[in-house]
N, CA and C atoms of all chains as a GROMACS GRO file, in nm:
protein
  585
    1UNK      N    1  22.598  -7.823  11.649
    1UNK     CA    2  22.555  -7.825  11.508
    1UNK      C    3  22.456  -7.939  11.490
    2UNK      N    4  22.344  -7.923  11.429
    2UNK     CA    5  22.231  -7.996  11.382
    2UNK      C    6  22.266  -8.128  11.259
    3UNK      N    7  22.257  -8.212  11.283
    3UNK     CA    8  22.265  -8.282  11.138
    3UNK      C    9  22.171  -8.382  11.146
    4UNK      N   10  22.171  -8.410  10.989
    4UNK     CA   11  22.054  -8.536  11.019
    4UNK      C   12  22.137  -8.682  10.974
    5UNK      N   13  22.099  -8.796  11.072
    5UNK     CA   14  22.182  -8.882  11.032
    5UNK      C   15  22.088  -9.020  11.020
    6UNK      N   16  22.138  -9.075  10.900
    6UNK     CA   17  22.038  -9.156  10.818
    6UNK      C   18  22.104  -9.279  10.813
    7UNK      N   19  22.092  -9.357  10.960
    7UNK     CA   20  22.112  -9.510  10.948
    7UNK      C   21  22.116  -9.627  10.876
    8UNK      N   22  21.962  -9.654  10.899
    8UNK     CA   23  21.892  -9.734  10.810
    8UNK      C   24  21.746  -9.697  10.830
    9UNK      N   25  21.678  -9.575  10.806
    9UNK     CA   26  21.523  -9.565  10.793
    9UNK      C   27  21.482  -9.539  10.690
   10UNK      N   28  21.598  -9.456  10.570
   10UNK     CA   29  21.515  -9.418  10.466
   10UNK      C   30  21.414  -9.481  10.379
   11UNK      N   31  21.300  -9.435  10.332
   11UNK     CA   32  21.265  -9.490  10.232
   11UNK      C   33  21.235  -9.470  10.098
   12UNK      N   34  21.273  -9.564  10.046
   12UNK     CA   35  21.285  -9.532   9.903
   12UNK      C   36  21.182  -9.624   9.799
   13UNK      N   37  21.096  -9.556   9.724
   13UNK     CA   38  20.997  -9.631   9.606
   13UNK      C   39  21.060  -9.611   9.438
   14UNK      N   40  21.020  -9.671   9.376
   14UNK     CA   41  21.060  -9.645   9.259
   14UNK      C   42  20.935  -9.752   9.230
   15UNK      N   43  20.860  -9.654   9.080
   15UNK     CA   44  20.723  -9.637   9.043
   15UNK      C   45  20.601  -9.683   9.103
   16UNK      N   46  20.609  -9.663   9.243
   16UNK     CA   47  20.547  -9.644   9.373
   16UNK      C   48  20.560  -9.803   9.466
   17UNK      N   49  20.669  -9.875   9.412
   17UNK     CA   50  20.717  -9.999   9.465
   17UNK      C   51  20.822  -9.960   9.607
   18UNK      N   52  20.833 -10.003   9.691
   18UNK     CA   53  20.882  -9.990   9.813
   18UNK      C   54  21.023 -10.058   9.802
   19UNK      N   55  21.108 -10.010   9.755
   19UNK     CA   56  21.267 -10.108   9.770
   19UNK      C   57  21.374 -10.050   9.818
   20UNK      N   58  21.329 -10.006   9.948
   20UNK     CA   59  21.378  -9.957  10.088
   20UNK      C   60  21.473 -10.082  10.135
   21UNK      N   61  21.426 -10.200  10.155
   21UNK     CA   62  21.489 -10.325  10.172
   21UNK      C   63  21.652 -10.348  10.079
   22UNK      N   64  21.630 -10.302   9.948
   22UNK     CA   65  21.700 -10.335   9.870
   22UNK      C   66  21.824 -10.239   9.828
   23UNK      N   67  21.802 -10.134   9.913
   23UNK     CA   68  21.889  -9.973   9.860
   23UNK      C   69  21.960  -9.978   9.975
   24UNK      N   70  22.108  -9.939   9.932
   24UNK     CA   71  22.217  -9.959   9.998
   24UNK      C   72  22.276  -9.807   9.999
   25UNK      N   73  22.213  -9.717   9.892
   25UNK     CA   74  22.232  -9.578   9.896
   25UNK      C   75  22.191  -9.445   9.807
   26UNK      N   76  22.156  -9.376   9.785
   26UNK     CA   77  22.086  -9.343   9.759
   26UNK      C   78  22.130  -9.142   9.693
   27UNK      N   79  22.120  -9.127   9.576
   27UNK     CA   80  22.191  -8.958   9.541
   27UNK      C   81  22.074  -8.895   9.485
   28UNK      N   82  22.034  -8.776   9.505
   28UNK     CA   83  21.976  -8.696   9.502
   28UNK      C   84  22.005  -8.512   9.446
   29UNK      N   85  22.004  -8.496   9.307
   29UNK     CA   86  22.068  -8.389   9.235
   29UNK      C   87  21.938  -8.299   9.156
   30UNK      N   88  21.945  -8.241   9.265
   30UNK     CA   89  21.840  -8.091   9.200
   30UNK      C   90  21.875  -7.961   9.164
   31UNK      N   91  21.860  -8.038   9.043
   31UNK     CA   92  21.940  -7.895   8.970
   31UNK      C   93  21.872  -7.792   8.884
   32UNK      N   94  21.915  -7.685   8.839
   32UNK     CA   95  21.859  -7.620   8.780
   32UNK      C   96  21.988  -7.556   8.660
   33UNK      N   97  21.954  -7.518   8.537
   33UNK     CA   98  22.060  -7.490   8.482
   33UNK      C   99  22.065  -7.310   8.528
   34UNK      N  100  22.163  -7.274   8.530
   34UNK     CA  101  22.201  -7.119   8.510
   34UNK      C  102  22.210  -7.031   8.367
   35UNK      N  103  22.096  -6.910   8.385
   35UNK     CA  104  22.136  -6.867   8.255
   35UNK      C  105  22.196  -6.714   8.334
   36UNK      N  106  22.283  -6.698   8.231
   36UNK     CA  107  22.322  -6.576   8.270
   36UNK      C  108  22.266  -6.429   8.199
   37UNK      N  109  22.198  -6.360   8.325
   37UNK     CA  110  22.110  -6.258   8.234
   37UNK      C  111  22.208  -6.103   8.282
   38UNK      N  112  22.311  -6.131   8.284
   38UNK     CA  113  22.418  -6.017   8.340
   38UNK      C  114  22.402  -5.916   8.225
   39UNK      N  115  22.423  -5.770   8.228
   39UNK     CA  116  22.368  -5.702   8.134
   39UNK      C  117  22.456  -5.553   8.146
   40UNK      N  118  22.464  -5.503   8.052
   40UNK     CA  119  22.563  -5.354   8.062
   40UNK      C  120  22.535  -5.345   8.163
   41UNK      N  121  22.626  -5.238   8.267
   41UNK     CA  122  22.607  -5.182   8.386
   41UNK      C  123  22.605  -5.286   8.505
   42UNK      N  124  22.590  -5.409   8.484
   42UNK     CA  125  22.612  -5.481   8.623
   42UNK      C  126  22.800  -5.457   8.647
   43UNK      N  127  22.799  -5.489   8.780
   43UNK     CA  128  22.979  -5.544   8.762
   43UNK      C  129  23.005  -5.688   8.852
   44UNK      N  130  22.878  -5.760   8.838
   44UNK     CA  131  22.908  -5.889   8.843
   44UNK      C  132  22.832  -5.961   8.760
   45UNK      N  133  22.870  -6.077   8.772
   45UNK     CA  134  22.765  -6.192   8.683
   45UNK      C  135  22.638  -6.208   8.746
   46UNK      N  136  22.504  -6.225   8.703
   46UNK     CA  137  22.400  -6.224   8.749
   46UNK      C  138  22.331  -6.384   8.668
   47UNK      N  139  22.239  -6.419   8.763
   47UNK     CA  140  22.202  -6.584   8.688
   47UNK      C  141  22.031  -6.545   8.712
   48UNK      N  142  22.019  -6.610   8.587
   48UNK     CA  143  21.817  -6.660   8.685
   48UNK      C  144  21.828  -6.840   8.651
   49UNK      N  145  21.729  -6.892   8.706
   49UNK     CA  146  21.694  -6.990   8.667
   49UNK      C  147  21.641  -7.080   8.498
   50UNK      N  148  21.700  -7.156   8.479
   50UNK     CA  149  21.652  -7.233   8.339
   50UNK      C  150  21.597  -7.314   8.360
   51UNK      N  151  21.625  -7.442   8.299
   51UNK     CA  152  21.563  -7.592   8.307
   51UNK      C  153  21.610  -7.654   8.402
   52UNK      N  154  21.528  -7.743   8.503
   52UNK     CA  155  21.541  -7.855   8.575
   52UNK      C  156  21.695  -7.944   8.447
   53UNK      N  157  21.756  -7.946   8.602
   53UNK     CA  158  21.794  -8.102   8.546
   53UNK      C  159  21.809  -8.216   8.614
   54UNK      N  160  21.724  -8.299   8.674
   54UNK     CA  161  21.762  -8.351   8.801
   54UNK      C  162  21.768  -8.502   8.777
   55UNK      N  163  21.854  -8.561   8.903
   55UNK     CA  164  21.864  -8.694   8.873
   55UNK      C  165  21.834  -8.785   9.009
   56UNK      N  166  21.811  -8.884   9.035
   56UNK     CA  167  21.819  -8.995   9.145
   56UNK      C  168  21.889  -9.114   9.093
   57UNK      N  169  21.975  -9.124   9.177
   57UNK     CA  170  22.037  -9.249   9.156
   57UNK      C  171  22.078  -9.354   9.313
   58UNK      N  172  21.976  -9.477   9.217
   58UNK     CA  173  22.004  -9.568   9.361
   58UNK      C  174  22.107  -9.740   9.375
   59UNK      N  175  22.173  -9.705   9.454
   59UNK     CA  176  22.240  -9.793   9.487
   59UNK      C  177  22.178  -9.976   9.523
   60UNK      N  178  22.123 -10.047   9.462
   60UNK     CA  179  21.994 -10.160   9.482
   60UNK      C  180  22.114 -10.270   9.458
   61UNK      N  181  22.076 -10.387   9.565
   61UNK     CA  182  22.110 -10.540   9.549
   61UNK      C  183  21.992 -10.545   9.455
   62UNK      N  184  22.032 -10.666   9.351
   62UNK     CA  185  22.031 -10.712   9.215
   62UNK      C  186  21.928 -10.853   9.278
   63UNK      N  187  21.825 -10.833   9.273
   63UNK     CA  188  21.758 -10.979   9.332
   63UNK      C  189  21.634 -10.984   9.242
   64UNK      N  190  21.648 -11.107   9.187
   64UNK     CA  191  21.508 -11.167   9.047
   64UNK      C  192  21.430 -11.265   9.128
   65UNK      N  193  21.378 -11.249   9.256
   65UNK     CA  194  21.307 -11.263   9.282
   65UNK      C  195  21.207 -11.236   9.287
   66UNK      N  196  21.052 -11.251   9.337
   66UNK     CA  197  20.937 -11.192   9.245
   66UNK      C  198  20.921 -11.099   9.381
   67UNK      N  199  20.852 -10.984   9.337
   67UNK     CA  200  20.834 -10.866   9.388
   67UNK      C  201  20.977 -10.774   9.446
   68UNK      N  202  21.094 -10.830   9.365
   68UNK     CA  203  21.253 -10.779   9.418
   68UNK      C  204  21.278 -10.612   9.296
   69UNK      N  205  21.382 -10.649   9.281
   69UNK     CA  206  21.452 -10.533   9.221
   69UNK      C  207  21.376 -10.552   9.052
   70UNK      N  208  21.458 -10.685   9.036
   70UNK     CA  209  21.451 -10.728   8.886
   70UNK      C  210  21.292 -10.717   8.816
   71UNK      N  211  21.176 -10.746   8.876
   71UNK     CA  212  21.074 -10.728   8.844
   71UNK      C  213  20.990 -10.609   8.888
   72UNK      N  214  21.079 -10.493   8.923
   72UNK     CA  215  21.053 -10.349   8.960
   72UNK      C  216  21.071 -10.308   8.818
   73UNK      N  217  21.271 -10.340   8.848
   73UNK     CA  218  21.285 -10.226   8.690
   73UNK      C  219  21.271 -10.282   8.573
   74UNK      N  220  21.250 -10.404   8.543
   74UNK     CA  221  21.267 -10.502   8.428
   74UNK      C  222  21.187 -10.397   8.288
   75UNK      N  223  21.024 -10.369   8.318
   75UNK     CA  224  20.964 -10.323   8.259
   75UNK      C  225  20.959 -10.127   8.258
   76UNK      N  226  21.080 -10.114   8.315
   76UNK     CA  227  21.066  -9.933   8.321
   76UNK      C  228  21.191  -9.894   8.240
   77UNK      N  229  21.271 -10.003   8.188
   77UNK     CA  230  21.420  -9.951   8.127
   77UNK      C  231  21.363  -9.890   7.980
   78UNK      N  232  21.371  -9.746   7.958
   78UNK     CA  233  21.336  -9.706   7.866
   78UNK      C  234  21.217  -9.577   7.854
   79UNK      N  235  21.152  -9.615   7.976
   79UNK     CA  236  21.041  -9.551   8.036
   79UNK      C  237  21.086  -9.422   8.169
   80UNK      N  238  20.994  -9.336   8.136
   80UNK     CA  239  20.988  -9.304   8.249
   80UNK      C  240  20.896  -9.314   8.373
   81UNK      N  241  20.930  -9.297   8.483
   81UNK     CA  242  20.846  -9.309   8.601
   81UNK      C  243  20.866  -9.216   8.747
   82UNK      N  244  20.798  -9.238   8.873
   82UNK     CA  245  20.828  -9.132   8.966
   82UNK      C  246  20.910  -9.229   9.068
   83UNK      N  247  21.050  -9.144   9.132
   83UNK     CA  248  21.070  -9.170   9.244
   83UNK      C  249  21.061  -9.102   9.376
   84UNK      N  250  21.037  -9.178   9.498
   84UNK     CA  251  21.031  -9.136   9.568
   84UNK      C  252  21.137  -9.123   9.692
   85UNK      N  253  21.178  -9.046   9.802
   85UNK     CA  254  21.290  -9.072   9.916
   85UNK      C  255  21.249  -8.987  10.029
   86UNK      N  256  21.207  -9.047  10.128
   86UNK     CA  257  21.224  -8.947  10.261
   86UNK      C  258  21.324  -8.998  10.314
   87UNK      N  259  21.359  -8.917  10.437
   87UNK     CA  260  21.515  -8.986  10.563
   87UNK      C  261  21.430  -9.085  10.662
   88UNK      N  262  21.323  -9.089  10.684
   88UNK     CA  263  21.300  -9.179  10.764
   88UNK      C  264  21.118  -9.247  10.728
   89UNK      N  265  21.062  -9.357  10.792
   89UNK     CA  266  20.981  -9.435  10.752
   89UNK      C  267  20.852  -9.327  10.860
   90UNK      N  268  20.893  -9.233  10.906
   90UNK     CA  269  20.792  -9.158  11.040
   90UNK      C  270  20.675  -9.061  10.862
   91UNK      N  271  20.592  -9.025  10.946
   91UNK     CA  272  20.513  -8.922  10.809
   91UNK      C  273  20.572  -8.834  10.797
   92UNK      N  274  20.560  -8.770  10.645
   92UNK     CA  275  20.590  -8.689  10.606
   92UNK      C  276  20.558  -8.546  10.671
   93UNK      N  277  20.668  -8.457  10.697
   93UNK     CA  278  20.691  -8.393  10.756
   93UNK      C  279  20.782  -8.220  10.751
   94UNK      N  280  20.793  -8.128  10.801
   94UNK     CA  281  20.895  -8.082  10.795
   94UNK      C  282  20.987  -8.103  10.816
   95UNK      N  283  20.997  -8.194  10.920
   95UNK     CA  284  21.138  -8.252  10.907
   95UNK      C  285  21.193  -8.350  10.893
   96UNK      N  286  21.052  -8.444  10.810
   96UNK     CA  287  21.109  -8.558  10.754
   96UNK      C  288  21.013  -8.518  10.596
   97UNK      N  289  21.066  -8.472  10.489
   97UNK     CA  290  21.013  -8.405  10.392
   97UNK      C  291  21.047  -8.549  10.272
   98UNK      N  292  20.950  -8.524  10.214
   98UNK     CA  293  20.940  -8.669  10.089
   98UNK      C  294  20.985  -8.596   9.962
   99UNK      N  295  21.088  -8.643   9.910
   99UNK     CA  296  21.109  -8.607   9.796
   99UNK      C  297  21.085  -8.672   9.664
  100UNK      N  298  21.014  -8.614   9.575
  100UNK     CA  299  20.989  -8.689   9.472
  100UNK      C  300  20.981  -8.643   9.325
  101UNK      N  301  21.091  -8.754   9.262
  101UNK     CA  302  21.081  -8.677   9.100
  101UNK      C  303  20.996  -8.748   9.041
  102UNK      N  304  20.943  -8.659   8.935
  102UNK     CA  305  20.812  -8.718   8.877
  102UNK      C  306  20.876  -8.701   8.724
  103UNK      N  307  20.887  -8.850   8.659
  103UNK     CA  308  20.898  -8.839   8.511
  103UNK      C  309  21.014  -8.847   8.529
  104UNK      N  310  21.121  -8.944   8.551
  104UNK     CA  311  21.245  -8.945   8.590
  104UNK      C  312  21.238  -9.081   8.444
  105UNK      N  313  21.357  -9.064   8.376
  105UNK     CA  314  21.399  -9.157   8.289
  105UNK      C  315  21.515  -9.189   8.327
  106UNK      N  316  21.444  -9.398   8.263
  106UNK     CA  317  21.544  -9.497   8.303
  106UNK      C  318  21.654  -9.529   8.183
  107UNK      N  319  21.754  -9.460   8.202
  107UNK     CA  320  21.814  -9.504   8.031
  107UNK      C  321  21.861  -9.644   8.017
  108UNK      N  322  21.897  -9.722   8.114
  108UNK     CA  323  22.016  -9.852   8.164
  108UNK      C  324  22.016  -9.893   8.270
  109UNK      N  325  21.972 -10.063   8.228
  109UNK     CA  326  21.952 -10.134   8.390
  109UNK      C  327  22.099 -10.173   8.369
  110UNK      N  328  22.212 -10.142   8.466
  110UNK     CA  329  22.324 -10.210   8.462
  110UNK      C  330  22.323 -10.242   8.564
  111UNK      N  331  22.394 -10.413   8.567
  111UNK     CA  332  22.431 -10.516   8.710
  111UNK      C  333  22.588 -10.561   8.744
  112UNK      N  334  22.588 -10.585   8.829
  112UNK     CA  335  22.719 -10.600   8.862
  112UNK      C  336  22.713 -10.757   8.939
  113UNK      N  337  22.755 -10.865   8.839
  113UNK     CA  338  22.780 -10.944   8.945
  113UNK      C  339  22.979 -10.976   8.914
  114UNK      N  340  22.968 -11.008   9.053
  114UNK     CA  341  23.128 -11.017   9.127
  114UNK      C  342  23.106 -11.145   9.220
  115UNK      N  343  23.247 -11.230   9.163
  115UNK     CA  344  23.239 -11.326   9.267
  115UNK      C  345  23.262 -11.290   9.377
  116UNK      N  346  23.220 -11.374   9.484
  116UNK     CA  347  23.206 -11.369   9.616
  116UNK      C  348  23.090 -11.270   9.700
  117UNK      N  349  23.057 -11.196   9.602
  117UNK     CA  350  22.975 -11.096   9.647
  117UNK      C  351  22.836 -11.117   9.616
  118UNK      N  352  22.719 -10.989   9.682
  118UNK     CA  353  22.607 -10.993   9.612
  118UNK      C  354  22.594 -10.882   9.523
  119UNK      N  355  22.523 -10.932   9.421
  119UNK     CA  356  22.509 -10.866   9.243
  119UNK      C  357  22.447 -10.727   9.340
  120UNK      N  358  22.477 -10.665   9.204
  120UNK     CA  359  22.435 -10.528   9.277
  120UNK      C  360  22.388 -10.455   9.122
  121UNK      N  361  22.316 -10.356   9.139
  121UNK     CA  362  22.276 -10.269   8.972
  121UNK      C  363  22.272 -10.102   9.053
  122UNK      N  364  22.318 -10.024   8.989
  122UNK     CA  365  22.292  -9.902   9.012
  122UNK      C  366  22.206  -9.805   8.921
  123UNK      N  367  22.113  -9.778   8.944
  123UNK     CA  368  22.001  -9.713   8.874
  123UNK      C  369  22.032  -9.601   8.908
  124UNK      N  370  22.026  -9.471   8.748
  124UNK     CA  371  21.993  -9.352   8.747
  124UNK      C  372  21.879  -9.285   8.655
  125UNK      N  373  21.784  -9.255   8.753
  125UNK     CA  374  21.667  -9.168   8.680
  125UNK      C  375  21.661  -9.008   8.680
  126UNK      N  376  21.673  -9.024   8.523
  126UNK     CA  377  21.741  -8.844   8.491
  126UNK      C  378  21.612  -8.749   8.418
  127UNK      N  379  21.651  -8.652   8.449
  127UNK     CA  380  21.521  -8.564   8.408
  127UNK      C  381  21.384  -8.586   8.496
  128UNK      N  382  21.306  -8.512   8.429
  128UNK     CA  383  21.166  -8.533   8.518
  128UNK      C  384  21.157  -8.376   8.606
  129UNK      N  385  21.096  -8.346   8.728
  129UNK     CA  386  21.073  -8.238   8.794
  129UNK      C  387  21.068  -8.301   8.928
  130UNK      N  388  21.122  -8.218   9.022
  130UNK     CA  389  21.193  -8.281   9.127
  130UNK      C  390  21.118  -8.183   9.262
  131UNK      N  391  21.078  -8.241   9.369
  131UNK     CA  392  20.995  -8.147   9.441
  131UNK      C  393  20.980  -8.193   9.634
  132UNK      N  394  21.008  -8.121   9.744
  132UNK     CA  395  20.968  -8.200   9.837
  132UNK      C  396  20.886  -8.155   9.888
  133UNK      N  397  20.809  -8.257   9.980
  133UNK     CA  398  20.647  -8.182  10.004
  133UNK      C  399  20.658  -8.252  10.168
  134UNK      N  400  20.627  -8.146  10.286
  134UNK     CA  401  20.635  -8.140  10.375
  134UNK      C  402  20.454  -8.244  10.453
  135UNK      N  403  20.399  -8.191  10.397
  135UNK     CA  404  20.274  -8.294  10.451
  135UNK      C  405  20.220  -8.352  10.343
  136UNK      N  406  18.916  -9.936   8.415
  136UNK     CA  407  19.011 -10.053   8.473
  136UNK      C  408  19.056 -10.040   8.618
  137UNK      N  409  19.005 -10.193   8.720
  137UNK     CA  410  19.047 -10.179   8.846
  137UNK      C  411  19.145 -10.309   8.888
  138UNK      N  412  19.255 -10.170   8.959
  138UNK     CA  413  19.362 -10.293   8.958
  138UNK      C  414  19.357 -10.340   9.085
  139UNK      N  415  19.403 -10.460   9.138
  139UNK     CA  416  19.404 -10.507   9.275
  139UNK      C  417  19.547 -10.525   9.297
  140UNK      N  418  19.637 -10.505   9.439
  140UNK     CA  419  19.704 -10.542   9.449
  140UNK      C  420  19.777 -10.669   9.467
  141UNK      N  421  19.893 -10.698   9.421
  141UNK     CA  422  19.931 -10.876   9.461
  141UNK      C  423  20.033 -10.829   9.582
  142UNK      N  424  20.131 -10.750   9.583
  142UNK     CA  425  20.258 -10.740   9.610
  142UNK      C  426  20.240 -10.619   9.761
  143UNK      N  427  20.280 -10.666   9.882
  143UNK     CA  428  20.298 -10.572   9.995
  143UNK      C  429  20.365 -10.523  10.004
  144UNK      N  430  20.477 -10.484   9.839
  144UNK     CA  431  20.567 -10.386   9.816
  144UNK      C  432  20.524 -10.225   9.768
  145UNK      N  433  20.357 -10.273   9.766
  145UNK     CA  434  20.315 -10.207   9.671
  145UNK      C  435  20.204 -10.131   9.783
  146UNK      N  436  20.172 -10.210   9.822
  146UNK     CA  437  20.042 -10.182   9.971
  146UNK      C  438  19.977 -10.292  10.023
  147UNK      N  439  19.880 -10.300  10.080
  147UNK     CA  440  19.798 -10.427  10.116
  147UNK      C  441  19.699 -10.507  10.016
  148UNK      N  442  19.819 -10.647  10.009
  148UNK     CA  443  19.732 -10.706   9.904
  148UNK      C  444  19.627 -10.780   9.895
  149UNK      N  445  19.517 -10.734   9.826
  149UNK     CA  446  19.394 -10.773   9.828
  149UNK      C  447  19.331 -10.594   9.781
  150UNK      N  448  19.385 -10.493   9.809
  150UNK     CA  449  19.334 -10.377   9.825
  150UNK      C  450  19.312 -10.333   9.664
  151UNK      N  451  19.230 -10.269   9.655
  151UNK     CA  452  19.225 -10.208   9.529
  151UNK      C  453  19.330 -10.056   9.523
  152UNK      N  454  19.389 -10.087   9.387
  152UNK     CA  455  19.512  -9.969   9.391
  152UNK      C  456  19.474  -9.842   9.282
  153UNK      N  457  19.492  -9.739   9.365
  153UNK     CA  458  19.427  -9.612   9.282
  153UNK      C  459  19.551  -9.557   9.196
  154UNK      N  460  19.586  -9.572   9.078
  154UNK     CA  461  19.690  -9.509   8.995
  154UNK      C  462  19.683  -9.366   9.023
  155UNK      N  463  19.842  -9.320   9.009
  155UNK     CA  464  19.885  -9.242   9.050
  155UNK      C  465  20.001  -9.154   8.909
  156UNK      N  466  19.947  -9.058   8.936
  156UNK     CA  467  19.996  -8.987   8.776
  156UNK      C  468  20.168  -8.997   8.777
  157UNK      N  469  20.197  -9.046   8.694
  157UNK     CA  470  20.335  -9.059   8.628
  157UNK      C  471  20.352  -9.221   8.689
  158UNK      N  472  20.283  -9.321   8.700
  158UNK     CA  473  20.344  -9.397   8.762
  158UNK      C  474  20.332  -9.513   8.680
  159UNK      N  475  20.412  -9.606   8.622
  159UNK     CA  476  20.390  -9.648   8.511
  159UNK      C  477  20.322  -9.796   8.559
  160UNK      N  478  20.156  -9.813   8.488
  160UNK     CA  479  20.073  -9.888   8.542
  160UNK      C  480  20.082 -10.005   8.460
  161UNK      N  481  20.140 -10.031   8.356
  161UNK     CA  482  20.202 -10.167   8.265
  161UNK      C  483  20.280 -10.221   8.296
  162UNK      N  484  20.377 -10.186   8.390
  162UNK     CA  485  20.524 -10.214   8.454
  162UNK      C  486  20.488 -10.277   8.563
  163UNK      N  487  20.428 -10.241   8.650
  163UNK     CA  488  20.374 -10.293   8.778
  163UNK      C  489  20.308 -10.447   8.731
  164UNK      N  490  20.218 -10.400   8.644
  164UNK     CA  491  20.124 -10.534   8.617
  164UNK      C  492  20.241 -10.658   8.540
  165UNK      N  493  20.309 -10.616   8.469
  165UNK     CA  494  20.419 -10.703   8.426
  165UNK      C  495  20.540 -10.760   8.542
  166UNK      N  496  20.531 -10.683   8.610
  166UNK     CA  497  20.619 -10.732   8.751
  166UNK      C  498  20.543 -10.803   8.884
  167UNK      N  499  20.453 -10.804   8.810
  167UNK     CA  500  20.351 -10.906   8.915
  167UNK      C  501  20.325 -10.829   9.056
  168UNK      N  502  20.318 -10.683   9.080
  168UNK     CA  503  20.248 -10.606   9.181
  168UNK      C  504  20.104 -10.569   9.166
  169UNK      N  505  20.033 -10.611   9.038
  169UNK     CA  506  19.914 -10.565   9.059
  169UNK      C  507  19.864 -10.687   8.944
  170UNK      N  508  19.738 -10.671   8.981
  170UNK     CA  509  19.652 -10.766   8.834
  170UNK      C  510  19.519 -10.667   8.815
  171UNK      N  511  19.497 -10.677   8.697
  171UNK     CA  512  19.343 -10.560   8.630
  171UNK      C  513  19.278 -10.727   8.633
  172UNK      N  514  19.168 -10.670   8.748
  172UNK     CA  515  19.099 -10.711   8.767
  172UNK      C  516  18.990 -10.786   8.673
  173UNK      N  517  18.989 -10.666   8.531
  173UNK     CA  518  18.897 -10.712   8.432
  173UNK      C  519  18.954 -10.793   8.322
  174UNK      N  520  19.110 -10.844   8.343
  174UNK     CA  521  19.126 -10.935   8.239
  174UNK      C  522  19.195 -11.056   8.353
  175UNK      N  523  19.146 -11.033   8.488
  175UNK     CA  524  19.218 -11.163   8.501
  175UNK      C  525  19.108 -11.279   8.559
  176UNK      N  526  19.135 -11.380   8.532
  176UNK     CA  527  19.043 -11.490   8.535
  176UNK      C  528  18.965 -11.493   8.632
  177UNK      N  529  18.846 -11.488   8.651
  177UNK     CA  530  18.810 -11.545   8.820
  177UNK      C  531  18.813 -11.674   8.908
  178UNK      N  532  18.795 -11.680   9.004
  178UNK     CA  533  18.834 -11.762   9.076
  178UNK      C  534  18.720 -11.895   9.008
  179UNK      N  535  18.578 -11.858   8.986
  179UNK     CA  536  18.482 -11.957   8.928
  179UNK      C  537  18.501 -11.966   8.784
  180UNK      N  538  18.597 -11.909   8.706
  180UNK     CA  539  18.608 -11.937   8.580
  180UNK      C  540  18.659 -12.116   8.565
  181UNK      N  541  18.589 -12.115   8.467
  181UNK     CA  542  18.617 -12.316   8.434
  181UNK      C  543  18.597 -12.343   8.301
  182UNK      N  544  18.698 -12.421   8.275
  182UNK     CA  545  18.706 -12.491   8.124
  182UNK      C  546  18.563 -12.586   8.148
  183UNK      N  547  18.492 -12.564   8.100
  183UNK     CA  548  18.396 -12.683   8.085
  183UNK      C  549  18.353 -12.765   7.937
  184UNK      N  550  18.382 -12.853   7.983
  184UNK     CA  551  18.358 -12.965   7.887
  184UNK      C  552  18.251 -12.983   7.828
  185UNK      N  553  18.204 -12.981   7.741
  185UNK     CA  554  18.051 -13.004   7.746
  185UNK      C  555  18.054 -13.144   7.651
  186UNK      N  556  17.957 -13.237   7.782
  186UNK     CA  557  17.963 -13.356   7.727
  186UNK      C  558  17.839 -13.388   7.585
  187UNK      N  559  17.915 -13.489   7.520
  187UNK     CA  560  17.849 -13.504   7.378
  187UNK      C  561  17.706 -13.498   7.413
  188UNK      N  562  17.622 -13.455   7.287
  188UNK     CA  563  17.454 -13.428   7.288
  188UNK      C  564  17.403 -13.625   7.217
  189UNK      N  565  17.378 -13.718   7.279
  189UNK     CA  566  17.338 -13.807   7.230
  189UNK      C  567  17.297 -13.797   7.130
  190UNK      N  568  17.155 -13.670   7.061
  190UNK     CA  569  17.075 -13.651   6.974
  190UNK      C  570  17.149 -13.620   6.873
  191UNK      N  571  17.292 -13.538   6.868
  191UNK     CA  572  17.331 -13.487   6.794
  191UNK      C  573  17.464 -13.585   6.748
  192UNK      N  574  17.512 -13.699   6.786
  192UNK     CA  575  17.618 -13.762   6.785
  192UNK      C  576  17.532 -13.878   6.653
  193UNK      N  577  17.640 -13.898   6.560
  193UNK     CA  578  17.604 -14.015   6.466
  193UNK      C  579  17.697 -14.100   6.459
  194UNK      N  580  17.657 -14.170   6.473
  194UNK     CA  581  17.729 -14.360   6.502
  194UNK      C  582  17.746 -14.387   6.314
  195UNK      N  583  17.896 -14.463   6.340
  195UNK     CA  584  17.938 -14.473   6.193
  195UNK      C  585  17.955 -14.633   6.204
   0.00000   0.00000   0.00000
């Protein structure tokens, strides 16, 4: 069986900033809503496609250092913008395909600091149109 | 408006950066990855003083 297994190469941008360094993990939800166009005479349920609903959400250490996390998202909470994710840092590819939502909204920078640990914020950018492009 | 890059988070800095649709180009410049070139100071910009005009100075 084939799988793809994603160490540490991915990379990840958010509004074309590189914070691959800073992402600890990374979700990816392309969705589409279901309408149901089932109609006399079927004898099952039948769907087509509706609206996108898609989301990215990334797992980022919390660092206000300059060119870090904090001065990525500081100015996008509220905004929308594009993210980006392939599995590995090689070109884009068929089988390393770049995925990217475009127009993804930031509703909430939330952080997490915990003693003993490092601060951490988990970002989710929702909505937008979601697409992967092989070259 | 041409932006230059600061930040090698962003690409190679010194490079001029071509905006890219949906990508929010106020955010960047506020996070210190890029500077517009046309409002930021140049390197020969100088406060200059301009010393008093003798002719024009009156002694009290």
């Amino acid at each position: 069986m084939a799988t793809s297994t994603y160490l540490s190469n991915p990379v990840v941008t958010v509004n074309a900033v590189d914070l691959s360094d800073q992402c600890s993990g990374a979700t990816v939800n392309q969705t589409f809503a279901q309408l149901s166009n089932t109609a006399f005479g079927d004898t099952a349920m039948k769907y087509t496609a509706g609206l996108q609903e898609n989301s990215v959400t990334l797992d980022l250490y919390w660092s206000t250092a300059s060119s870090e996390t904090y001065a990525t998202l500081k100015a996008l909470v509220g905004t929308s913008t594009n993210v980006t994710i392939k599995g590995t840092s090689a070109a884009v590819s068929a089988t390393n395909p770049l995925g990217t939502l475009t127009g993804g909204f930031l509703a909430e920078l939330p952080v997490v600091y915990t003693v003993g640990e490092l601060a951490t914020c988990s970002v989710t950018f929702n909505g937008g149109t979601f697409a992967y492009t092989e070259a | 408006m041409a932006l230059r890059i600061i930040s090698a988070r962003l690409g190679e800095p010194g490079a001029f950066w071509t905006p890219v649709e949906g990508v929010n180009v106020e955010a960047l410049i506020a996070g210190g990855f890029l500077e517009d070139t046309h409002t930021a100071p140049g390197k020969s910009a100088k406060n200059k003083t301009k010393a008093p005009d003798a002719a024009n100075t009156t002694q009290e």
